[in-house]
FIMI-934353 format. One record per residue: residue in three letters; x, y, z of N, C-alpha, C, CB in turn. Coordinates in steps of 0.02 Angstrom, whole numbers, plus 32768, in hexadecimal, padded with zeros to 4 digits. Glycine has a CB too. Layout:
BEGIN
AlaXYZXYZXYZXYZ
...
//
This chain:
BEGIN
Unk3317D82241663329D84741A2336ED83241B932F4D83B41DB
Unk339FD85641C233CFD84241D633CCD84F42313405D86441A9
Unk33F9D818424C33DDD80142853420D81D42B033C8D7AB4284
Unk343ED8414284347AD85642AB34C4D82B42C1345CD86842E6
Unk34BCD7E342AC34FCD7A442D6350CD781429134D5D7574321
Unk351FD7BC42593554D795422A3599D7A042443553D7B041DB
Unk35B8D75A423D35F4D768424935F9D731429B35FFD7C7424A
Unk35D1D72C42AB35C2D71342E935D4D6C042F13576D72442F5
Unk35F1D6B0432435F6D664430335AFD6394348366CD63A430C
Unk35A9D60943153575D5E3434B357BD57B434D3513D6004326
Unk356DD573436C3569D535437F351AD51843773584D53343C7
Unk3504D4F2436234CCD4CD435534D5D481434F34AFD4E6431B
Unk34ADD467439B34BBD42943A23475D400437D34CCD41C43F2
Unk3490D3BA4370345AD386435A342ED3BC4319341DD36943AE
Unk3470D3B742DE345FD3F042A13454D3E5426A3489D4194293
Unk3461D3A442693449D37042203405D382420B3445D315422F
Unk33DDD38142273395D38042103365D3A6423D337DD338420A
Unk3329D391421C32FBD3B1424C32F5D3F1427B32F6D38A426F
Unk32EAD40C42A932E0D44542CB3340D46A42C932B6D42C4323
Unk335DD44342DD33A5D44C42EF33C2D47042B633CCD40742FB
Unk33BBD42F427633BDD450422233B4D49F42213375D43041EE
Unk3360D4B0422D3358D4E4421B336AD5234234332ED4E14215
Unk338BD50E428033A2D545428F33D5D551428E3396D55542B6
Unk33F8D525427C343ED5364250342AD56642193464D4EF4229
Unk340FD54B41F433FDD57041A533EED5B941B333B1D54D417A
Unk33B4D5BC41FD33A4D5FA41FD33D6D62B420A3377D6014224
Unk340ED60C423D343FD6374254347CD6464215345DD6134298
Unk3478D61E41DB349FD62441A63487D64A419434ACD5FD4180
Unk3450D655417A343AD68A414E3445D6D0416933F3D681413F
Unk3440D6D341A9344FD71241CB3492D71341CA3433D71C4211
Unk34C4D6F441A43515D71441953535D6E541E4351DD7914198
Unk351BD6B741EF3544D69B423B3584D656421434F1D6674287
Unk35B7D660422C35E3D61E423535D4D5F6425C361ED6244244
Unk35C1D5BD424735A5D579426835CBD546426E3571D55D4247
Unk35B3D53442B735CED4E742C2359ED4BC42BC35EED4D84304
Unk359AD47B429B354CD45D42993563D41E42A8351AD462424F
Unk3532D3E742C53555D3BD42E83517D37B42EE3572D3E44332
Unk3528D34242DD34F9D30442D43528D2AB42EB34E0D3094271
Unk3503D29242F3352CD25D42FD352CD23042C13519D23B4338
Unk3501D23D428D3513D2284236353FD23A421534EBD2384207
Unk357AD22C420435ABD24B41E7358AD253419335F5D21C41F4
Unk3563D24341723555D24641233528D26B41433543D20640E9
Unk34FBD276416834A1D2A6416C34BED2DD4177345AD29641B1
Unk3505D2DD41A5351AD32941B9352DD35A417F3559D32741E9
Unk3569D33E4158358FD340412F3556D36B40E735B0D2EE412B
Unk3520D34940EB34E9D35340A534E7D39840DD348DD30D408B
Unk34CED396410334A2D3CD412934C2D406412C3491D3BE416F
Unk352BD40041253546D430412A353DD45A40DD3587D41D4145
Unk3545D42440CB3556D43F406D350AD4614059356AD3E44024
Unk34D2D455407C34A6D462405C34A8D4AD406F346CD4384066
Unk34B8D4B440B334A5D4F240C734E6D52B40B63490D4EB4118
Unk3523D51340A1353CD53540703534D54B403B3556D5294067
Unk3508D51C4001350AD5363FD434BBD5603FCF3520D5043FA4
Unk349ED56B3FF4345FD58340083488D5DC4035342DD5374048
Unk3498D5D0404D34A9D604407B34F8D634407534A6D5DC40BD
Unk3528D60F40563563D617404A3583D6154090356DD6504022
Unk3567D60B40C83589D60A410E35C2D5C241173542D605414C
Unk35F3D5E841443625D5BD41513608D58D41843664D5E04167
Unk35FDD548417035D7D5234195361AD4E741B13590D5074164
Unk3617D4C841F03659D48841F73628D470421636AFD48E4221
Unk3627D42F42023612D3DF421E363DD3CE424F3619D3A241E7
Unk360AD3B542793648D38742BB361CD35242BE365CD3AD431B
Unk362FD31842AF35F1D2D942B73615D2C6430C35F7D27D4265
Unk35DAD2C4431D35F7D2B5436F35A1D2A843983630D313439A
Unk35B1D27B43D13574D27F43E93574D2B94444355ED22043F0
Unk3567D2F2443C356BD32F4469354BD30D44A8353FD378444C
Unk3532D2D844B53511D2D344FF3562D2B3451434B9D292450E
Unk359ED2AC44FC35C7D28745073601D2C4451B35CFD25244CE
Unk362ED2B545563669D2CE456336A1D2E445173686D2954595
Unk369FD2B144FF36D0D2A544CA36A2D2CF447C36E0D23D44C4
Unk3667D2BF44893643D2F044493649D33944383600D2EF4450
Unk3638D3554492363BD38C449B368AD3C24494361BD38644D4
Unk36BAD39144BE3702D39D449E36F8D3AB44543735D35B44A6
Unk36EAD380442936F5D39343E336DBD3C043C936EAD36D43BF
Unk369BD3D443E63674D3F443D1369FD45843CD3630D3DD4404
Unk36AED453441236BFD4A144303708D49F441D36B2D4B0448F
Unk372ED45944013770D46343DD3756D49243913798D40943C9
Unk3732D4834381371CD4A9434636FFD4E9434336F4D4894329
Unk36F5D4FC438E36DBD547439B36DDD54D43E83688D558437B
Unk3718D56343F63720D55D444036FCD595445D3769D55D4458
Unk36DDD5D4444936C0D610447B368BD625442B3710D66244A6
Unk3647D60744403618D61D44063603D655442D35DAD5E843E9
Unk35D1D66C43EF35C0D6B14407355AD68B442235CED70543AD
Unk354AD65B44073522D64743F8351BD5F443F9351FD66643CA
Unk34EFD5D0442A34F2D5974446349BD59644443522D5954492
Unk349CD55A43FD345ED53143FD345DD4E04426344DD52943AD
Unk3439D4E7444F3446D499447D3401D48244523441D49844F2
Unk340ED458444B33CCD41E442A33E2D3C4442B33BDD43543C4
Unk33B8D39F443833DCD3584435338BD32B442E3419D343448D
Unk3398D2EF44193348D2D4441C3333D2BB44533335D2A043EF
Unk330CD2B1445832D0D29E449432E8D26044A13278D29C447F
Unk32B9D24144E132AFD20244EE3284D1E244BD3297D1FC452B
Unk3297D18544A8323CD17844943223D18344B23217D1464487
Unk31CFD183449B3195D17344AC3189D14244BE3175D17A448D
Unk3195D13C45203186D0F84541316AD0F5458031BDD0D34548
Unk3136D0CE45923121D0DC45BF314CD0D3460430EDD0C245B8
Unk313FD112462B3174D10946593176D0C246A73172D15A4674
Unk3144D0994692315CD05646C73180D03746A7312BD02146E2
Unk31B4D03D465D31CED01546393220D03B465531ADD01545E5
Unk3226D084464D326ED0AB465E328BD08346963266D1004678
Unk32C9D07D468B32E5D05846C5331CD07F46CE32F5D00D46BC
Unk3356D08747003377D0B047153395D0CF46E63397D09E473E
Unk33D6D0A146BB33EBD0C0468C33D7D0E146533404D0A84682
Unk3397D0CD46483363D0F0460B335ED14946203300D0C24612
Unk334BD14D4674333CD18C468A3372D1AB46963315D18F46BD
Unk33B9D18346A433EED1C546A13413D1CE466A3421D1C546D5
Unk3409D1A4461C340BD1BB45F733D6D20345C83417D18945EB
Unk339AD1FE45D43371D22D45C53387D27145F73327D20F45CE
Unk33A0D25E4620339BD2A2464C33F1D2AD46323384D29746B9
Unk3420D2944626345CD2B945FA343BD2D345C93497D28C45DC
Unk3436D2A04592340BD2B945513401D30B456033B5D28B454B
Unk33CBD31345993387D362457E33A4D38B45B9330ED3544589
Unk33D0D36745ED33C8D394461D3421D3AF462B339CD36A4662
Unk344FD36046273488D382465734B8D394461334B4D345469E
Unk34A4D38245C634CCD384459E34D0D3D3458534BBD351456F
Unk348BD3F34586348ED43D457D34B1D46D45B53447D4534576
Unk349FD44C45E734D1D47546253508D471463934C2D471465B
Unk3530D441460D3582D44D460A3593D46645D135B0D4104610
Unk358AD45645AC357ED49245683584D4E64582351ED4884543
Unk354FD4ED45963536D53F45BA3583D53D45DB34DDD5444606
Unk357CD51A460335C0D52E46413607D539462135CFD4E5467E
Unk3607D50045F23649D51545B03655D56345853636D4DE4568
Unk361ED574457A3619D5BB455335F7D5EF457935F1D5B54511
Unk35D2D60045BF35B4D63D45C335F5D67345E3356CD63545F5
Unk3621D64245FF3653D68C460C367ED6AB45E03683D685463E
Unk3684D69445A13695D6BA45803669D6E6454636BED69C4570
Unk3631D6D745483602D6FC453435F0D734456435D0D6D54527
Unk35F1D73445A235E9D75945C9363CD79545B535DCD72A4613
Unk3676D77445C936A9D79A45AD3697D7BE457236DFD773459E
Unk368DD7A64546367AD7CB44EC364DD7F944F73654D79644AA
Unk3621D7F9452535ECD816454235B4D81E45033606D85D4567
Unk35A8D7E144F13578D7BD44B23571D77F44B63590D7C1446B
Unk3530D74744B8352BD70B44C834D8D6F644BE354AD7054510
Unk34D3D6E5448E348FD6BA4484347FD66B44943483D6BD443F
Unk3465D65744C0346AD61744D13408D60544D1349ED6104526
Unk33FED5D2449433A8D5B5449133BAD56B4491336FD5CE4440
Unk3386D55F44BF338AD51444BD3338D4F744B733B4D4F74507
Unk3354D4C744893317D4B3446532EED48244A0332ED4894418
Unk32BCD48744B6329DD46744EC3262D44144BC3282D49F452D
Unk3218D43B44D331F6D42C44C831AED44B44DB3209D40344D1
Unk316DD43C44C53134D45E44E53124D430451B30F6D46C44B6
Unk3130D3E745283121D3BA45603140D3EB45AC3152D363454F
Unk317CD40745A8318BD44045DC3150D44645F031AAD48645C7
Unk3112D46745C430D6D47E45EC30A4D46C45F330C5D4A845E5
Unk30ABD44345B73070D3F445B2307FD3DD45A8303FD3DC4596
Unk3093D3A645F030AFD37145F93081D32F45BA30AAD3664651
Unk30AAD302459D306BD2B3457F3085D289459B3063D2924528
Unk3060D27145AA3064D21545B5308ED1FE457B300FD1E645B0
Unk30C0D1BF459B30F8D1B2457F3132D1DB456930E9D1994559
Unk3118D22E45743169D24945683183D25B45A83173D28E4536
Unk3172D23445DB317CD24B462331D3D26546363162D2044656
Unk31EBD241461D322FD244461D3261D28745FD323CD20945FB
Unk3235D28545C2324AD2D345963222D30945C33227D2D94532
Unk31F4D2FE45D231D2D32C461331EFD341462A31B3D31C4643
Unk3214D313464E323ED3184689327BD34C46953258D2D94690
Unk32A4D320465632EBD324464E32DED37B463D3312D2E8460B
Unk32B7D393460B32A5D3CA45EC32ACD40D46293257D3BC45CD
Unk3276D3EE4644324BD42C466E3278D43246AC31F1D4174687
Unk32C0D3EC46B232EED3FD46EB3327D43546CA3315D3B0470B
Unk3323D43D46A03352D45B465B3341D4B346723327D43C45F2
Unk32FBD4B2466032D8D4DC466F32F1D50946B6329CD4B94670
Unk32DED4DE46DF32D2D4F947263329D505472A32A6D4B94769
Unk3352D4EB470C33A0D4EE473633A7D545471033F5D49C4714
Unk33A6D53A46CE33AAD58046C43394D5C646BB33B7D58046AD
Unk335AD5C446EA3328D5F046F5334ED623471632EBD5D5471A
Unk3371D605474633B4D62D478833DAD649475033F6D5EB47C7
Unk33F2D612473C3441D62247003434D65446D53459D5DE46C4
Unk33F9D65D46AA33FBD68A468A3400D6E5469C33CFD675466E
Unk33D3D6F146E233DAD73347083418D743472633ACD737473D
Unk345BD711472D348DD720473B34C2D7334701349BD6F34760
Unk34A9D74846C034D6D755468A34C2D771466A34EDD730466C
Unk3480D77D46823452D7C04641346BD800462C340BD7E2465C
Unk348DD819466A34BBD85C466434F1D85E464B34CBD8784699
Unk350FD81B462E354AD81D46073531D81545B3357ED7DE4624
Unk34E1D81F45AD34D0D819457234D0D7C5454534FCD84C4557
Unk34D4D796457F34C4D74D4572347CD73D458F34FDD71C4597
Unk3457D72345463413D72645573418D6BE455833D5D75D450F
Unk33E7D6B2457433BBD67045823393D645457C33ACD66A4595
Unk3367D64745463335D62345413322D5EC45323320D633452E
Unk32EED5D0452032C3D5944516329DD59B44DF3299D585454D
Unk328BD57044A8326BD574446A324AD524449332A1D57A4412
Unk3207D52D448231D7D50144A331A5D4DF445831A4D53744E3
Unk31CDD4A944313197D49444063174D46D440831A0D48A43DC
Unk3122D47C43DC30F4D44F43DF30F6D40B43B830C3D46F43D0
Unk30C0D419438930C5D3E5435130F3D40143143079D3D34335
Unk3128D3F3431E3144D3FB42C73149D3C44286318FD40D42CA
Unk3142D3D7425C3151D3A5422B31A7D39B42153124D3BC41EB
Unk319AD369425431EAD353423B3207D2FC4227321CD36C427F
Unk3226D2D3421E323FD2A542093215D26D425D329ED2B741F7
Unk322BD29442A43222D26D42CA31C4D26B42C9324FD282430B
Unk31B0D2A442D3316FD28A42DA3140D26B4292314AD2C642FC
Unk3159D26D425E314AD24E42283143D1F24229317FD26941FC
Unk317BD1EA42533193D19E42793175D18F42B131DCD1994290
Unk3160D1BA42C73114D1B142EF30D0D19942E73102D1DF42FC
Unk30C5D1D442B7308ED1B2427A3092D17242673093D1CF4239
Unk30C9D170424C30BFD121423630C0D0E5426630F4D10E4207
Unk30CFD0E1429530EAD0D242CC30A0D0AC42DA310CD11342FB
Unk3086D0F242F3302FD0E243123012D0D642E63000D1164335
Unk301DD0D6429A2FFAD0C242592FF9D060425B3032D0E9420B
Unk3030D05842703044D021425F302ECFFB42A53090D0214247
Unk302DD01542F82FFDCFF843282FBAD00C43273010D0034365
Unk2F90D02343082F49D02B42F52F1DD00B42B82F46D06A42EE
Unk2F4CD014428C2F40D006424C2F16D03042332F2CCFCC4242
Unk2F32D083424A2EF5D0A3421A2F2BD0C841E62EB5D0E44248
Unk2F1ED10441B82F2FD128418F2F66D15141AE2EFBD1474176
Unk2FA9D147419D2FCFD17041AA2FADD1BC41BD2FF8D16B4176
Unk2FB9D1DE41722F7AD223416D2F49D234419B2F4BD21C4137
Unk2F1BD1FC41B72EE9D1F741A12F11D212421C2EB8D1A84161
Unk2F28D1FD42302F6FD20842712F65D24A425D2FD1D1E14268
Unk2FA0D26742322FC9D29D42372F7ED2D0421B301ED2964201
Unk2F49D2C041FC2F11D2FD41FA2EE8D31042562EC4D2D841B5
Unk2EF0D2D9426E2ED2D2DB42AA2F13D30F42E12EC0D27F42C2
Unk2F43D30742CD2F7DD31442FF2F70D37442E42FE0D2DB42E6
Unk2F77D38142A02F73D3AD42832F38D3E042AC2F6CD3954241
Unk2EE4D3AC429E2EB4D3D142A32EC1D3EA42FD2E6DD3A74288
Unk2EE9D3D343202ECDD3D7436E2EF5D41643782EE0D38E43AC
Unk2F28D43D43462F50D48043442F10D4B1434B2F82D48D42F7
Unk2F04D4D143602EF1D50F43502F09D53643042F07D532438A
Unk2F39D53642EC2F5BD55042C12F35D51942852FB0D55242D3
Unk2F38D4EA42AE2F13D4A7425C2F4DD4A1423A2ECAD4C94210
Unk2F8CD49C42482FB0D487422C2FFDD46F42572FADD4B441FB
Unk301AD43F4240306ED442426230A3D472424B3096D3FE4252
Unk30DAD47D428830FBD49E42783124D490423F310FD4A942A2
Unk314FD4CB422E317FD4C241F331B7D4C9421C317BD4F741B2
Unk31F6D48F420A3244D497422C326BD4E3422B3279D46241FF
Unk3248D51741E63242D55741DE322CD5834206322AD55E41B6
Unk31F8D579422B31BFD59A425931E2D598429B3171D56F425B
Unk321AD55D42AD3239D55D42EE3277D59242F03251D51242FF
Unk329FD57C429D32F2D58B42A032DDD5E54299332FD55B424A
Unk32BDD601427932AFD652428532A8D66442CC326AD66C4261
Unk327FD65A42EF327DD671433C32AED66943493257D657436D
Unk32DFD628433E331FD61E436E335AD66143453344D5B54367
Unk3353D65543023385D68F42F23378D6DB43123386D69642A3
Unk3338D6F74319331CD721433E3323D725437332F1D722433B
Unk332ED6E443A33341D6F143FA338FD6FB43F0332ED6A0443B
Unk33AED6F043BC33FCD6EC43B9340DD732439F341CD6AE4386
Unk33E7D758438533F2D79343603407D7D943A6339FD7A0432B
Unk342BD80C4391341DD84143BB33E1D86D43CF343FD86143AB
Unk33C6D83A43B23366D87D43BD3359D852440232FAD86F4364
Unk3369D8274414334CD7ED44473370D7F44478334DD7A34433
Unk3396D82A448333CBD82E44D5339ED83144F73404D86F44EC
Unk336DD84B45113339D8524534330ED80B45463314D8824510
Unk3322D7DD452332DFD7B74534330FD760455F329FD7A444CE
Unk3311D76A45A13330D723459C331AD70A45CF337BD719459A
Unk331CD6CF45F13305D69A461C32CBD68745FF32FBD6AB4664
Unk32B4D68445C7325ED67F45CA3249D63145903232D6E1459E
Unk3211D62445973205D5E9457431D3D5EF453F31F3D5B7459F
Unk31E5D5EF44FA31B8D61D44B931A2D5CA44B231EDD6574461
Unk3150D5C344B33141D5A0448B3123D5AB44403126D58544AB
Unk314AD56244233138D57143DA3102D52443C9318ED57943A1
Unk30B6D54643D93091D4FF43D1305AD51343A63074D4DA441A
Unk3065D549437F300ED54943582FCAD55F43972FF6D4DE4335
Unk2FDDD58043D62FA2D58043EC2F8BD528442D2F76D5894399
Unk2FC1D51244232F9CD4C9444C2F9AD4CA44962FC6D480443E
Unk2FC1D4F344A72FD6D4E644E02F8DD51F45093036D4F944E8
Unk2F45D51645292F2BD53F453F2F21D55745812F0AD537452B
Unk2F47D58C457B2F5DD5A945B02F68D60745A52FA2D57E45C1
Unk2F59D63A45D92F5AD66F45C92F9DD68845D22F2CD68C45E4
Unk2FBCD66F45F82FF4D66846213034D64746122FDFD64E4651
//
């Protein structure tokens, strides 16, 4: 299906791997010029080449860390007015929150909350000018089910959330859409390190973790980094002008709620 945004250039932050990875890839394959962006200079670098020679898309690396003044400079030196702005960055650990101490919580809340909203503020007026502008930011399903110990990604997330709920209805008519990609369980590198993690404070079966994490999906299975980066190329596509402020979860069914 062509999605209509070859030719399109996009930005995809925290792109080395995992969810970020794939939606680079996805947006390559749909004919997009990419900016992809990691703070590994060798994980980025593989990640660019791979998705070149997979995609033939003009892909540029910026190793930089984007929650940073100086990252983000580099970043938009390499694509100063995208047409297309993936915000993604990683979480807080997993800690219980009488342990967070000040600087722990206003780093998590740059991290998920104030690093995507200078970003936004850097690129929506000229997307609005172009009068074309896809902006998804990769959130989480804790937004709506909150867990114990991710109180912080909770937090930082669902303040992310709420700031641009406003922001997005003030630019819809210039054809700059808004959203939120909300994931569950995916099978990715971080929660794999989880598994082992609690494998190694329990002492039970890795597997034996990730079948239980699996069975509690409805779907009975984890996501694929594939299963995320399609929807996001799809909210970025021109079939999707219509759909913005809103929060798509992608959980297999976990989240139960009609609503």
């Amino acid at each position: 299906m062509d999605l209509g945004i070859r030719g399109r250039r996009a930005i995809v932050c925290a792109s080395s791997r995992g969810l970020g990875r794939a939606c680079a890839l996805a947006l390559a394959e749909a004919g997009v010029t990419l900016v992809i962006n990691g703070r590994d200079p060798a994980a980025l670098e593989r990640t660019a080449e791979e998705i070149r020679k997979i995609t033939g898309a003009d892909v540029t690396p910026v190793a930089a860390d984007i929650s940073t003044p100086e990252g983000q400079a580099k970043v938009l030196a390499a694509c100063p007015e995208p047409d297309i702005l993936v915000n993604n960055n990683a979480g807080p650990p997993f800690r219980d929150y009488r342990a967070l101490d000040r600087q722990a919580m206003l780093d998590g809340v740059t991290m998920n909350m104030v690093t995507p909203i200078e970003l936004i503020q850097r690129v929506v007026d000229p997307m609005a000018d172009k009068g074309f502008g896809r902006i998804v930011n990769i959130t989480s399903l804790s937004v709506k089910m909150p867990m114990a110990g991710l109180d912080l990604s909770s937090g930082a997330r669902a303040g992310l959330t709420a700031f641009l709920a406003g922001v997005a209805h003030t630019v819809a008519d210039k054809n700059v859409t808004i959203n939120n990609l909300l994931p569950g369980y995916f099978d990715t590198d971080r929660l794999r390190k989880g598994f082992a993690a609690s494998a190694e404070r329990t002492g039970r079966p890795e597997e034996e973790i990730a079948a239980e994490w699996e069975a509690s999906v409805p779907a009975k299975r984890l996501g694929t980094p594939a299963d995320l980066g399609h929807m996001c190329a799809f909210l970025c596509s021109v079939y999707a002008g219509y759909i913005t402020g809103q929060n798509i979860l992608m959980d297999g069914g976990l989240y139960p709620s009609a609503f």
